[in-house]
N, C-alpha and C positions, 0 to 999 in steps of 0.2 A: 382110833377115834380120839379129838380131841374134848377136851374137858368141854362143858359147857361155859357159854359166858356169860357173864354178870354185866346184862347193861347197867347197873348202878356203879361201876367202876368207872362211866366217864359222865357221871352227873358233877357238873360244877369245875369240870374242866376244860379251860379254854382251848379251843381247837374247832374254828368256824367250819362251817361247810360239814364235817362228821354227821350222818345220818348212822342210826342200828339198825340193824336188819334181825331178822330172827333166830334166834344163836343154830340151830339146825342148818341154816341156810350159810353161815358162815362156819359153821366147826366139819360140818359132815365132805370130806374130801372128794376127789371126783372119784367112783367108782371103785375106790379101794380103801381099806380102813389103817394102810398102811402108812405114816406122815411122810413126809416128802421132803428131801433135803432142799427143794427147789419152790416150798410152795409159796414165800413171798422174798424176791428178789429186788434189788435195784442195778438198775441195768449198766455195763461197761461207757462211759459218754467220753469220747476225746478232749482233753484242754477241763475236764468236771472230775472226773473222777478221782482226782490223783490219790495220794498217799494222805494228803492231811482232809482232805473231804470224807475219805472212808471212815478215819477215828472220829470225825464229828458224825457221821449217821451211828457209827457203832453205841454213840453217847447217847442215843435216840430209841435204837432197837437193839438186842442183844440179840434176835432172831432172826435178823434180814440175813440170806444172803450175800456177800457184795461182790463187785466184779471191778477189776482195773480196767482202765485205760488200755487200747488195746497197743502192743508192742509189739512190734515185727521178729519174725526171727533175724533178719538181719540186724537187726539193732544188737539183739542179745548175743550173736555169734560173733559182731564184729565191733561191736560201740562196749560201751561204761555196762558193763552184765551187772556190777552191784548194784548202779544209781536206780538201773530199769525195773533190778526184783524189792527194791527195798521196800520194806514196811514193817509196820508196828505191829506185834504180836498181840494188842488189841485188838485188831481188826478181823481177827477170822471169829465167823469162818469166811476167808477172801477167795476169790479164783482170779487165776489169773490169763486174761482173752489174750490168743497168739492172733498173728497174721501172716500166714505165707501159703505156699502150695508146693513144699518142695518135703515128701516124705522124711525125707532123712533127719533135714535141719528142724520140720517141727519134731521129729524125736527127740535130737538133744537139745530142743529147745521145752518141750515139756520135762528132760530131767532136770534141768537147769530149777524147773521153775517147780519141782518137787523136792529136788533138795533145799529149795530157799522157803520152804515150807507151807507154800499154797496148797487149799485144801481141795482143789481140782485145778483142771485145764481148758481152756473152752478157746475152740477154734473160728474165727470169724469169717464166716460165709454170708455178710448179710449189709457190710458196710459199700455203699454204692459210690465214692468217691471218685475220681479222679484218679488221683494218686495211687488212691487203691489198683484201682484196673491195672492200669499201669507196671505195678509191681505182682500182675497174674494170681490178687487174691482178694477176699472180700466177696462182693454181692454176683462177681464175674463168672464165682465158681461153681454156682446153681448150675449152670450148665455144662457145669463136667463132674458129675455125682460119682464117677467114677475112681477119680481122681482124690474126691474128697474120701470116700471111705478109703481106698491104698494107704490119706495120710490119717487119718485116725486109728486104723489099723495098727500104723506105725507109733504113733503117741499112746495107744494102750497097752503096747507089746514094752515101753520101755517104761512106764509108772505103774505104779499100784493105786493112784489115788484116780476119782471119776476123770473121765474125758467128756467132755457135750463138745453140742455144734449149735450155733448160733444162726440162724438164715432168713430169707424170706418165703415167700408163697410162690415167686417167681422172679422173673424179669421180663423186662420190654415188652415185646408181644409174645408171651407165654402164653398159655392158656393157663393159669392155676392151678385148677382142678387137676390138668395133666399135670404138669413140671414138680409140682411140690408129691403129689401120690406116687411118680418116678423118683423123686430125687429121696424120698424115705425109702422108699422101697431097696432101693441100690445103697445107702449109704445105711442102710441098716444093719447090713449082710456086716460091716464093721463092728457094730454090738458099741454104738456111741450108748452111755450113760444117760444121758437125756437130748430131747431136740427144743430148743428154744427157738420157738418160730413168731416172729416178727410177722403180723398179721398183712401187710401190704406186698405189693410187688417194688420191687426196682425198679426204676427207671435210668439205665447207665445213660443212656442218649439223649439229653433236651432238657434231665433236670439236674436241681444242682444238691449237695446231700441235705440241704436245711427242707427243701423240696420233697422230695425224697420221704422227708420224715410226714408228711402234711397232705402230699397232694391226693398219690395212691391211694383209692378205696379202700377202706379197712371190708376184710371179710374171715370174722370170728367163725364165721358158720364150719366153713372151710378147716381151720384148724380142729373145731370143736369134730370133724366129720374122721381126721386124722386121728384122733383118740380114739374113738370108737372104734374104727377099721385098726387100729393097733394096739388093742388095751394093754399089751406087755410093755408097750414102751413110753415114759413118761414123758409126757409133754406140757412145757411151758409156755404160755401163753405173751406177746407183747405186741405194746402198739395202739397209744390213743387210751389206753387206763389211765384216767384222771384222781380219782377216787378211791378208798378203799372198800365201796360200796360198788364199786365197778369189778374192781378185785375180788369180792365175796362173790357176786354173779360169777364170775368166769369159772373160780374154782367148783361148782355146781359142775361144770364141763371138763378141767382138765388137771394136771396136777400141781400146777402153778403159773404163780404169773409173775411178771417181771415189769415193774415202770423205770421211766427213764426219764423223764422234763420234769414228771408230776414230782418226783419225789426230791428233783435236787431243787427246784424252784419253790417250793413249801414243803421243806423237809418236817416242819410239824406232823406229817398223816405219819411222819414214821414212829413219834410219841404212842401211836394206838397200835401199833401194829401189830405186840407179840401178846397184846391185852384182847384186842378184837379177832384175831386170827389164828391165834395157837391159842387162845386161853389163858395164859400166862401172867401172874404178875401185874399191877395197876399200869393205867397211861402213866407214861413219861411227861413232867411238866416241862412244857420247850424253855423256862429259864432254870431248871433241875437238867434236862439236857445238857446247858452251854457252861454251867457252874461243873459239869462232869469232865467237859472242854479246857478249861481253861487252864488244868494243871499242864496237859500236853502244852498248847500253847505256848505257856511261861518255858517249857524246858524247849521249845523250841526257838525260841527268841535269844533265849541264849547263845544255841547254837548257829545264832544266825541267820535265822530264817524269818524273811520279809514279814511282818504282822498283815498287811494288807494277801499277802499269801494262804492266809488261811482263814482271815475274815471274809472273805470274798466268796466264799460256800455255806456262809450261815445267812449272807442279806434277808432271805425270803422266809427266816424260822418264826418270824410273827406277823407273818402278810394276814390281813385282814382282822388284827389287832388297834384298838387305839393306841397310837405312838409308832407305830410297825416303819410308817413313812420317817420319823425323826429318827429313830434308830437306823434305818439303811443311811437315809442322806449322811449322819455323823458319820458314820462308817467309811461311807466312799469318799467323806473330803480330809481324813481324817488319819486312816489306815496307810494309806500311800507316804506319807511324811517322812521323812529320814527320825530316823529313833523311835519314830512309833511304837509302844509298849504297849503292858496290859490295861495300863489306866484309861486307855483308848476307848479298848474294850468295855471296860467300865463304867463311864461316862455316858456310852449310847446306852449302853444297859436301864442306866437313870433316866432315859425318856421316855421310857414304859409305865415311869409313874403315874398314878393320877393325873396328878396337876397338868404336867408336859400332855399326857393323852387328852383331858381337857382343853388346853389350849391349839390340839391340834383339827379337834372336832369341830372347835368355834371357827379356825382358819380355814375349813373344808365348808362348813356352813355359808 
């Protein structure tokens, strides 16, 4: 059971849109009073998630789960194995999402990614690409559930840390109800750690994966019907959570949830997260956040690494702030510049003041 929570820990803290709900309704877990390594995640996003996006959500929540980028095994068995597992021992607890369908290689491709210290492995069943298809893994593999437990099978026989699976509800013309109750059912018999189920179907034929994320009806009901008919195995929830008032409903049903737009596009909700959701410790102030950022930053600018590279996943940490707009725009004409440094960083920071948010209210007026 987690502690109760003190809505007075986020009176007078800026972070628009935050609604409280009744701390029973956000602390009390779904059906077990056991906490969940998986009950607030953010989700693996290709080209979002990397290495320096993680240590700024880590600056945010010390509770989030995070997930990489997801990396093929061909990458890791045949490409840069360091550049692909790298990260900052900030950032766990991390997992790290594979992509293949070939037993063996996701084996030594989860021990690769246990000795480089990832604190799980999570197999991607759920990405409806192109590409993906292509390379016989992703959202293609719903329909060889067979397939999928052999290699999960195989990634738990060669680590000791969690394995999950990543999926949808379906594909194409599935039926849901059936293909997702079959494909748990069959990939169970593997004893995956958890199932993060992306609440829509795939659509491999006619859409494209931005599509993908949007069109397919969401059906919570469904996944929430999959806990129940399996209360041994825990399930996580994604897909269309905007809110952390959306996230407090869900876990009422299951044992976590997982956002993915919501949380890299106003990573502010991640300031509340381990205060509204685990109980834990005050909101995080999103400039007490970026002031936690900025040491990495500076040690990475030394080493070289682009300033606009790392600014580029804080744009949206004051959306709906006055100044929120003068701050992105400095950022994006600004960050890109050859030498760009921290004073960069600095500088937009200074149009959050008063004055600059006044004069940006009167320009909106």
């Amino acid at each position: 059971m987690y502690p109760e929570f003190d809505a007075r820990k986020l009176e007078g803290v800026g972070f628009p849109g935050i609604l409280l709900l009744p701390a029973a309704m956000v602390h009390e877990p779904a059906m077990t009073a056991a906490p969940s390594p998986w009950r607030f995640c953010v989700a693996p996003m290709m080209d979002w998630t990397d290495r320096h996006c993680r240590v700024f959500h880590r600056m945010l929540s010390a509770r989030a789960l995070l997930y990489t980028e997801m990396v093929t095994t061909g990458a890791l068995i045949h490409g840069d194995r360091a550049r692909f597992l790298a990260h900052d021992p900030v950032e766990h607890p991390v997992a790290l999402q594979l992509g293949g369908s070939d037993a063996q290689e996701l084996a030594a491709c989860a021990r690769f990614g246990a000795d480089a210290g990832y604190a799980e492995i999570n197999l991607n069943v759920g990405c409806p690409s192109d590409r993906v298809q292509s390379g016989r893994f992703g959202a293609c593999l719903m329909a060889e559930p067979q397939l999928v437990a052999d290699c999960l099978a195989a990634m738990k026989a060669a680590v000791a840390i969690p394995v999950t699976v990543k999926c949808r509800i379906g594909i194409d013309g599935d039926d849901p109800h059936v293909r997702l109750r079959q494909f748990v059912e069959i990939v169970s018999q593997a004893k995956p750690d958890a199932f993060i189920i992306h609440a829509r179907k795939a659509i491999l034929k006619g859409l494209s994966p931005k599509e993908n994320r949007e069109v397919p009806p969401l059906d919570y009901a469904l996944v929430h019907a999959i806990r129940r008919e399996n209360p041994h195995l825990p399930i996580i929830i994604n897909g269309g959570i905007h809110t952390l008032e959306d996230a407090a409903l869900q876990l009422t049903h299951v044992d976590g949830v997982m956002l993915g737009r919501a949380a890299y596009q106003t990573p502010a909700i991640l300031c509340v997260v381990d205060a509204l959701l685990f109980g834990e410790g005050d909101p995080v102030q999103p400039e007490d956040g970026l002031a936690r950022f900025m040491p990495y930053v500076a040690r990475k600018l030394e080493e070289g690494v682009p300033l606009a590279a790392m600014t580029r996943h804080i744009l949206g940490l004051f959306s709906g702030r006055p100044g929120a707009r003068l701050f992105r725009r400095y950022l994006a004409e600004n960050a890109y510049k050859r030498g760009a440094g921290l004073n960069v960083l600095e500088d937009a920071l200074s149009l959050l003041s008063s004055r600059h948010a006044l004069l940006e209210m009167a320009d909106a007026s």
